[in-house]
LOKOL-909177 format. One record per residue (C-alpha): residue number from 1; x, y, z. Coordinates in nm, 4 decimals. Example, Ala and Ser with C-alpha at 12.3 -4.5 7.8 and 13.67 -1.06 7.14 Angstrom:
BEGIN
(1 (1.2300 -0.4500 0.7800))
(2 (1.3670 -0.1060 0.7140))
***
This chain:
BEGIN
(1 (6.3346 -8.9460 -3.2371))
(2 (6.7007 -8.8385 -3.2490))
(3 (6.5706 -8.5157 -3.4271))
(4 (6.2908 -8.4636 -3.1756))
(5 (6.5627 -8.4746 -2.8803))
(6 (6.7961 -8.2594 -3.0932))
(7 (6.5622 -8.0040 -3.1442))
(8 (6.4443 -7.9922 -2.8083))
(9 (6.8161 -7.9551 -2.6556))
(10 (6.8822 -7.7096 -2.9345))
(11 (6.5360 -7.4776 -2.8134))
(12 (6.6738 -7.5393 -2.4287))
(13 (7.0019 -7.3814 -2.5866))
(14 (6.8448 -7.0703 -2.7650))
(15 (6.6288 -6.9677 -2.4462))
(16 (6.9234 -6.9898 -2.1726))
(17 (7.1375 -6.7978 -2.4289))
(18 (6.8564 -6.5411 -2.4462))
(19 (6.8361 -6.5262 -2.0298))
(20 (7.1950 -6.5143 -2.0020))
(21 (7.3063 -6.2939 -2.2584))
(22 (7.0587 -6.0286 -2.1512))
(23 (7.0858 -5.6990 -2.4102))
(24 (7.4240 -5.8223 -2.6023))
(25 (7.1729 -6.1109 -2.7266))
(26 (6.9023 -5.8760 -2.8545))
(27 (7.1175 -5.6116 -3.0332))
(28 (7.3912 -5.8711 -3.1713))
(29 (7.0330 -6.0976 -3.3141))
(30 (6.9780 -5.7892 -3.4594))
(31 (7.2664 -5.6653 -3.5823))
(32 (7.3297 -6.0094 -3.7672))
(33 (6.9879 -5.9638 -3.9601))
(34 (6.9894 -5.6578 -4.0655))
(35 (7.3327 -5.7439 -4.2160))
(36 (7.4830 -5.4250 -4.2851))
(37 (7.8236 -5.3862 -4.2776))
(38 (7.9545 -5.1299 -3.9787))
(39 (8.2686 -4.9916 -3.8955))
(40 (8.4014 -4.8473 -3.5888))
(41 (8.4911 -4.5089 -3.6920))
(42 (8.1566 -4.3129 -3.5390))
(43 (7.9487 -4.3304 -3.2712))
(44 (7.6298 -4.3111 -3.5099))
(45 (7.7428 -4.6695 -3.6243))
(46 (7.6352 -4.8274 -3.2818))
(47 (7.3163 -5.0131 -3.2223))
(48 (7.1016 -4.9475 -2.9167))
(49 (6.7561 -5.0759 -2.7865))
(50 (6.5544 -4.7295 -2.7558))
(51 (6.3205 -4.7098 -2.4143))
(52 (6.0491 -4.4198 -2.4027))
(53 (5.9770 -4.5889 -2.0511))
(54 (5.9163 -4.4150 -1.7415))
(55 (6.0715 -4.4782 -1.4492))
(56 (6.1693 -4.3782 -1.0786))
(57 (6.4574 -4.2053 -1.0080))
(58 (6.6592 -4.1922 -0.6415))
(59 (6.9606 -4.0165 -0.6383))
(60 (7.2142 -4.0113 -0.2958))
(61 (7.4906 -3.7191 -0.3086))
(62 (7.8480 -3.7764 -0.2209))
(63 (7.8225 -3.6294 0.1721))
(64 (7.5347 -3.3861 0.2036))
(65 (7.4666 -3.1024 0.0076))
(66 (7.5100 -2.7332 0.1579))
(67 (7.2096 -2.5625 0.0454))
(68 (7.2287 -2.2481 0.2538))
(69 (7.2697 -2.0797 0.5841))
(70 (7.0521 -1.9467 0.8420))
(71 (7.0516 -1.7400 1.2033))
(72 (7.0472 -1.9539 1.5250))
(73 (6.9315 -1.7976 1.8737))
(74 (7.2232 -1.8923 2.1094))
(75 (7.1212 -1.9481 2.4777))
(76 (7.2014 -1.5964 2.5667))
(77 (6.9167 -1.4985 2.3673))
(78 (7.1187 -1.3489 2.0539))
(79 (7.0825 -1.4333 1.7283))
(80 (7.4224 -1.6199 1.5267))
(81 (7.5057 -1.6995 1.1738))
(82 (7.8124 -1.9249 1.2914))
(83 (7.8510 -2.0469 0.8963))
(84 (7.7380 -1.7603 0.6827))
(85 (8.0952 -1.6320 0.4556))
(86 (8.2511 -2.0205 0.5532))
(87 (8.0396 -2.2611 0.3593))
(88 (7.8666 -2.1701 0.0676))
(89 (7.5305 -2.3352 -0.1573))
(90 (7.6146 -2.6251 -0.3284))
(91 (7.9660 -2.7302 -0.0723))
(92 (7.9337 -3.0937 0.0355))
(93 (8.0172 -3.1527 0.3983))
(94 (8.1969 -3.5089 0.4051))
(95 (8.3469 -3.5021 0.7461))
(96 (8.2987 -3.3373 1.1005))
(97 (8.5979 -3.3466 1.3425))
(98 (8.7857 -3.6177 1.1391))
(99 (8.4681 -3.8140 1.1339))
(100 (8.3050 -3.8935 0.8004))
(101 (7.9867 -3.8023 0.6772))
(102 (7.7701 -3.9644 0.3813))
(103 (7.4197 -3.8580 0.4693))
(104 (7.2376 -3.5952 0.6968))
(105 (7.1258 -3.8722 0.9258))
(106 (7.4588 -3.8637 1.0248))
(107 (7.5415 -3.5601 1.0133))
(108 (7.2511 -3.4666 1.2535))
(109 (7.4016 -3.7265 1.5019))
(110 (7.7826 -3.6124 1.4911))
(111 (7.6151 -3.2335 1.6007))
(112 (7.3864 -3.3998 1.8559))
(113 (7.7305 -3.5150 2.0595))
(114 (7.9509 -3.2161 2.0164))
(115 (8.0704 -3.1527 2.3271))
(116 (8.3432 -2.8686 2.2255))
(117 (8.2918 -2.5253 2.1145))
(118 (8.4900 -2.5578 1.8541))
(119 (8.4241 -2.7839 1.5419))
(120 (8.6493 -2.8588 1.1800))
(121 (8.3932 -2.9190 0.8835))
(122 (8.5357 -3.0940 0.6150))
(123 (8.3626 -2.9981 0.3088))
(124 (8.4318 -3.0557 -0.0649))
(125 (8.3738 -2.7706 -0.3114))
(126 (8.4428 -2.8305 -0.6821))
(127 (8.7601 -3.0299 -0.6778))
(128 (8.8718 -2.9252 -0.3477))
(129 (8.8479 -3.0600 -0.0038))
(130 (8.8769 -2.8361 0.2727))
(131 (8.8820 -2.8448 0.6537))
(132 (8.6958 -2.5328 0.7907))
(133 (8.6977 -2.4403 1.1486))
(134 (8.4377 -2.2600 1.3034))
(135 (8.2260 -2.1949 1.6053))
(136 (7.8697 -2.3850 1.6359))
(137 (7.6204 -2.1702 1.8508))
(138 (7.5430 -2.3179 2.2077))
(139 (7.1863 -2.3061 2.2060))
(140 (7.1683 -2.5062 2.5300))
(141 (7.3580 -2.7629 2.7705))
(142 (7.5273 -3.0184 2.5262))
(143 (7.2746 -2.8837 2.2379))
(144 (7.4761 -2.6889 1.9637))
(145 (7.3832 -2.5535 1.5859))
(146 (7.5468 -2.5063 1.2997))
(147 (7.2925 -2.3098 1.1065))
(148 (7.3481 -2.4698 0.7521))
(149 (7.0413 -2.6047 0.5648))
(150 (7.1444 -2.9835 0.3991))
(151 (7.0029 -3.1919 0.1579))
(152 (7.1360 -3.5573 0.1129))
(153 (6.8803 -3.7309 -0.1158))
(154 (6.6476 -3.6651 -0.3956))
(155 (6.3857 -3.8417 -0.6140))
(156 (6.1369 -3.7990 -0.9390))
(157 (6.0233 -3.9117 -1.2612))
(158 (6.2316 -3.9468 -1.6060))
(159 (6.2005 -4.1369 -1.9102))
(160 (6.4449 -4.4307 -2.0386))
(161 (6.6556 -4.3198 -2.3421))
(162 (6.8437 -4.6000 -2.4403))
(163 (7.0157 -4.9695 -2.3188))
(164 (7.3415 -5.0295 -2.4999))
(165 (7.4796 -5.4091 -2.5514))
(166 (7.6333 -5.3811 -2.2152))
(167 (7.3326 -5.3409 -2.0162))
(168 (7.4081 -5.0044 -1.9585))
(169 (7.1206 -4.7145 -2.0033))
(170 (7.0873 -4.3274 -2.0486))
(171 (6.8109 -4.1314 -1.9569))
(172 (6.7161 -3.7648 -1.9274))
(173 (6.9392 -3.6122 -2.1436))
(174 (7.0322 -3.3426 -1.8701))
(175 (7.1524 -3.3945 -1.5492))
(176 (6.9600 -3.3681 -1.2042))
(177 (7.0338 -3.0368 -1.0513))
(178 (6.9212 -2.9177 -0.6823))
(179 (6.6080 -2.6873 -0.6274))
(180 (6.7413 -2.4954 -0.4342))
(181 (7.1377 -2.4237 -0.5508))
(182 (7.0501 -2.5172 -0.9083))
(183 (7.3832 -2.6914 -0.8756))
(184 (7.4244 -3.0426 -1.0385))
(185 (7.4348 -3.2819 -0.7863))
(186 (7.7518 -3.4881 -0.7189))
(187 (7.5564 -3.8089 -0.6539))
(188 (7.7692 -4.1548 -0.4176))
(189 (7.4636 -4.3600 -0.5086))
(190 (7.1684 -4.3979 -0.7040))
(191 (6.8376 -4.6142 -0.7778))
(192 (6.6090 -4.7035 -1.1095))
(193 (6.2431 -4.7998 -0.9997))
(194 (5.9552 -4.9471 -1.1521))
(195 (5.6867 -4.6969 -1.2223))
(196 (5.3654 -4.6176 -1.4095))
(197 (5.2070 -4.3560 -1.4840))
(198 (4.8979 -4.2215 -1.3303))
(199 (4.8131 -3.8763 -1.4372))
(200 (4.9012 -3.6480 -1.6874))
(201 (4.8868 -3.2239 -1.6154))
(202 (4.8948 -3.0665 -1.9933))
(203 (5.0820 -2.7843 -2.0059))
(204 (4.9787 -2.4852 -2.1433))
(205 (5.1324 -2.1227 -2.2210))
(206 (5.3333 -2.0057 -1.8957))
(207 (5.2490 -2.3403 -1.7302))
(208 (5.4689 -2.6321 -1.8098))
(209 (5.2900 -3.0189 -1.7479))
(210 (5.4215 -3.2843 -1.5980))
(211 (5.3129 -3.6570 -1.5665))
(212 (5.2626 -3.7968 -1.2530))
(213 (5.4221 -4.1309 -1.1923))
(214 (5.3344 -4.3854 -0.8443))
(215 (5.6995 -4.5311 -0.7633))
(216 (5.7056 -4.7634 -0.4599))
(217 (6.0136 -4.7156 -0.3443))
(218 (6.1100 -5.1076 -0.2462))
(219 (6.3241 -5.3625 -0.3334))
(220 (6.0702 -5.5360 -0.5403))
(221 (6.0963 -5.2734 -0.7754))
(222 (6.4223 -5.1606 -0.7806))
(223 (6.5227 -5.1871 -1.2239))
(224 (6.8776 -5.1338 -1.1591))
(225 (7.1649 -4.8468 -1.0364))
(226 (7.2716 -4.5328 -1.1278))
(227 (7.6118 -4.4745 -1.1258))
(228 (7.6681 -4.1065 -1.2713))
(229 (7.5057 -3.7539 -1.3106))
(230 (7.6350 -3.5541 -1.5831))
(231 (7.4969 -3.2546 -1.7809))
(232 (7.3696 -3.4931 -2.0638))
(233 (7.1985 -3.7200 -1.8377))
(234 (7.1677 -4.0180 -1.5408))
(235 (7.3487 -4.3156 -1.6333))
(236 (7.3991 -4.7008 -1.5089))
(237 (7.2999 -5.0427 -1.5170))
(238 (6.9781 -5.2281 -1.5776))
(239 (6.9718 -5.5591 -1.4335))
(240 (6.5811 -5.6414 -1.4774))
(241 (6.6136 -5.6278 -1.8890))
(242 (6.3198 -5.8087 -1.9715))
(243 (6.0848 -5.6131 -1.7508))
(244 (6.2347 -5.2832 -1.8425))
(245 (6.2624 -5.3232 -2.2222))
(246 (6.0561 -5.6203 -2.3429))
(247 (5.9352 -5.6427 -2.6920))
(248 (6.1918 -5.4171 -2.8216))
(249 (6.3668 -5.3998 -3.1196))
(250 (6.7334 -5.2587 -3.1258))
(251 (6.8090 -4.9838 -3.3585))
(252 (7.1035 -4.8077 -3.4939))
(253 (7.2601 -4.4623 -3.3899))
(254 (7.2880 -4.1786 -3.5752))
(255 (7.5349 -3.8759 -3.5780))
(256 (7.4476 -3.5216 -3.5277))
(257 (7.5487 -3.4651 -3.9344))
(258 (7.2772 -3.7247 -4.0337))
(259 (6.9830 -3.5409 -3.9018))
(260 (6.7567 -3.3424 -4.1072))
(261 (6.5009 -3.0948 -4.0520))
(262 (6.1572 -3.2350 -4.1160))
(263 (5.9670 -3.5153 -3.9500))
(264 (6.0467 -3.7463 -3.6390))
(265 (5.8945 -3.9278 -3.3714))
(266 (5.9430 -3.9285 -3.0134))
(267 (5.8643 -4.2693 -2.7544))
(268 (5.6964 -4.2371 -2.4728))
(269 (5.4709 -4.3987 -2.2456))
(270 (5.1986 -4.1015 -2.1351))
(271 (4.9012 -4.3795 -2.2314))
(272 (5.0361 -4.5840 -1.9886))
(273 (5.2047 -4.8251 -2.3043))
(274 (5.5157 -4.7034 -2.5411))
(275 (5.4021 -4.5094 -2.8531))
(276 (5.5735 -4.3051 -3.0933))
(277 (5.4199 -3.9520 -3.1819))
(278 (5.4926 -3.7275 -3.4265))
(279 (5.7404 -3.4425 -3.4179))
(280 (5.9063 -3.1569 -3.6406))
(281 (6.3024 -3.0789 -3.6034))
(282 (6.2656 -2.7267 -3.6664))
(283 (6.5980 -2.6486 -3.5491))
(284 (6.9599 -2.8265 -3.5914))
(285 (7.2529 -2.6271 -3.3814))
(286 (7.5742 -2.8132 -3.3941))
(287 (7.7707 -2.5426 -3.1692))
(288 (7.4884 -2.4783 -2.9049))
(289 (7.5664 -2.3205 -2.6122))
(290 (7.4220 -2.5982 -2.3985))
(291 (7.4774 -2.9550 -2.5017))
(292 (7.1407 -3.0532 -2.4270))
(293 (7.0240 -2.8126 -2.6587))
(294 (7.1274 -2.9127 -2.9523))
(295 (6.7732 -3.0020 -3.1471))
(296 (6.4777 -2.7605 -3.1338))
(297 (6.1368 -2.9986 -3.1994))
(298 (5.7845 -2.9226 -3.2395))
(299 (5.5294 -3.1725 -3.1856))
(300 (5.2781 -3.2195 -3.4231))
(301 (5.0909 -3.5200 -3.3246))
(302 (4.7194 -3.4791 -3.2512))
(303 (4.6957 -3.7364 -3.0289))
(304 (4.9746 -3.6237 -2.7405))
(305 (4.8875 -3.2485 -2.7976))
(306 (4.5173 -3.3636 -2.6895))
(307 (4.6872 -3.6023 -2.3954))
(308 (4.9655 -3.3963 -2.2610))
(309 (4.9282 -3.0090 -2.4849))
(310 (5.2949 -3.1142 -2.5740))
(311 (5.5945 -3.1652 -2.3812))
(312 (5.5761 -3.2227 -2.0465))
(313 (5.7950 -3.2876 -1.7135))
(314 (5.8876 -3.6413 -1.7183))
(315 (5.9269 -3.7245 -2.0982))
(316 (6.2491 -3.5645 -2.0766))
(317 (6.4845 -3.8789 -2.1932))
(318 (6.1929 -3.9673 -2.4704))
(319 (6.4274 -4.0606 -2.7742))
(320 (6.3872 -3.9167 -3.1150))
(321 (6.4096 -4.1287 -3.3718))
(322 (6.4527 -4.0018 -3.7442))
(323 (6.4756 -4.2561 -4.0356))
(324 (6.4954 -4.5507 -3.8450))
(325 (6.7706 -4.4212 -3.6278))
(326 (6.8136 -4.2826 -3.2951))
(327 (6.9260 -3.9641 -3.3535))
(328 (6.8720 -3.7846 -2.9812))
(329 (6.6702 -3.7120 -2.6879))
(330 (6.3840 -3.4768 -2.5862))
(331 (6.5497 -3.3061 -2.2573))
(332 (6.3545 -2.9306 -2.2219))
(333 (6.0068 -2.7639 -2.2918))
(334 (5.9659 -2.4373 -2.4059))
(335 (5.7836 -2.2294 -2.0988))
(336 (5.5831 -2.0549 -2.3065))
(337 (5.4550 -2.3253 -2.5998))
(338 (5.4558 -2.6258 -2.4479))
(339 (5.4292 -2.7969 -2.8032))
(340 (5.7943 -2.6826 -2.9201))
(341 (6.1179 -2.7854 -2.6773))
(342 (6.4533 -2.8725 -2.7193))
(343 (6.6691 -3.2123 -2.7947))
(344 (6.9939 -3.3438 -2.7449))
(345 (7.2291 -3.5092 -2.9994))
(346 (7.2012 -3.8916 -2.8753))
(347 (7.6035 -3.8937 -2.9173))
(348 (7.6948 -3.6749 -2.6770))
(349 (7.4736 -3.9462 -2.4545))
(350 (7.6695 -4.2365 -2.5293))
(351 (8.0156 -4.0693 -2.4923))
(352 (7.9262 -4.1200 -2.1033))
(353 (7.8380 -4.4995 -2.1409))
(354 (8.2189 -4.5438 -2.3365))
(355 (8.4156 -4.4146 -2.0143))
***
């Protein structure tokens, strides 16, 4: 009896340590029985639980986004560019006459009760914040224009790279830039959603594919917050572990001089359940000139060339995995053969989850 009630408080143990712990449980579990000795000297050394999952993506900028300028017809009938030379694509207005702005709901309210004919735009560009003074146009009694196109939020479909012992995660493997500016967006805020997929365009020569995912965009299915935008990808926090990454088994990290041409596989979830396909590294470029394009891949696998025709929008993130290590990231397609793309080195991912 006393080793019936000992087991039983000794399972009750296990599980809340599981619950609580969240990733550090899984990897550590790991870690321990795979017993191999690790030191702290590289990043490839580092143990990670690789995704392949798809999920929704909601970015906010810091203030909103310039994106370009236009002509306004003033009352009198003439035709204004009131900010063309004084704000530029890819400024981000953050104030208007000492008042500060974070989206373009706002924005459009501070112009709706400008009562002056003169107004003091404070805008950040690059590093810099600047107060610009200008002249809106009157286009009416009370009812004045600035003529600047704005854009303070944006959305889409990316695939989970990795979750690190923290609970922290990297995706993409290139950053989110605007349409329009093709400038990175500076982002205050952002959102990971539950998705799934539920079609798949192949791409062919000229044409890339994508994969079409339905993301309700409610608290219900929020997975957790992005905090950062950078060149080699979205990162943040996962707080919904187990319904993100169930089932999976953490793996080690590799550095960029561990990689070999020759065979791969890539995760991803265009069946609507994580597989791995096979891939060719064809190419290995330790100096590229873009860091997410680092590894030039080919895939090979019959099965996703007859699902998808190759790589496709929305399995950039998909992690590459090499002899039992994650050794990068899919992040671009080749326009014209969607079966070859490029890769990023996974450590130049997880130098963004260490600061």
């Amino acid at each position: 009896m006393v080793k019936y009630w000992y087991r039983r408080i000794l399972i009750m143990i296990v599980v809340f340590t599981v619950a609580a712990g969240g990733s550090w449980y899984f990897i550590e579990k790991r870690r321990v029985s795979m017993k191999k000795e690790v030191s702290a000297e590289t990043v490839g050394e580092s143990m990670v639980i690789p995704g392949g999952m798809p999920v929704g993506i909601y970015l906010e900028t810091e203030g909103v986004m310039v994106l370009g300028t236009e002509q306004i017809t003033g009352e009198d009938g003439m035709r204004y560019s009131p900010a063309e030379h004084i704000v530029k694509p890819g400024d981000y207005i953050v104030g208007i006459n000492g008042q500060e702005i974070g989206t373009k709901g706002e924005l459009i309210e501070a112009v709706a009760s400008l009562d002056r004919e003169e107004v003091v735009l404070t805008i950040k560009r690059e590093e810099e914040r600047l107060d610009i003074k200008f002249r809106p146009v009157r286009c009416g009694v009370g009812d004045y224009k600035l003529g600047i196109w704005v854009r303070d939020n944006t959305q889409g479909l990316g695939t989970v790279t990795f979750l690190n012992a923290d609970s922290s995660f990297g995706a993409l493997g290139h950053g989110i830039h605007d349409v329009d500016t093709s400038e990175l967006l500076d982002i205050s805020d952002g959102t990971l959603y539950l998705t799934s997929i539920k079609d798949i365009k192949r791409g062919e020569n000229g044409t890339p594919g994508g994969m079409e995912g339905i993301i309700v965009y409610n608290h219900y299915n929020v997975l957790g917050t992005i905090t950062k935008n950078t060149e080699v990808g979205i990162f943040g926090t996962v707080d919904r572990i187990d319904t993100l990454f169930s089932e999976q088994e953490p793996i080690e990290t590799a550095v960029k001089e561990e990689i070999e041409a020759g065979p791969a596989v890539i995760r991803c979830a265009v069946s609507g359940e994580i597989k791995e396909y096979e891939i060719q590294i064809t190419g290995i470029d330790f100096y590229a000139s873009e860091v997410n394009k680092g590894l030039t891949v080919e895939v090979t696998d019959k099965e996703l060339l007859a699902e998808t025709g190759g790589i496709v929008q929305g399995m950039s993130g998909s992690p590459i995995i090499q002899n039992g290590k994650l050794i990068g990231a899919i992040t671009h397609v080749f326009v014209n053969d969607p079966t070859k793309g490029y890769g990023i080195f996974i450590e130049n991912m997880l130098k963004e989850t260490e600061n």
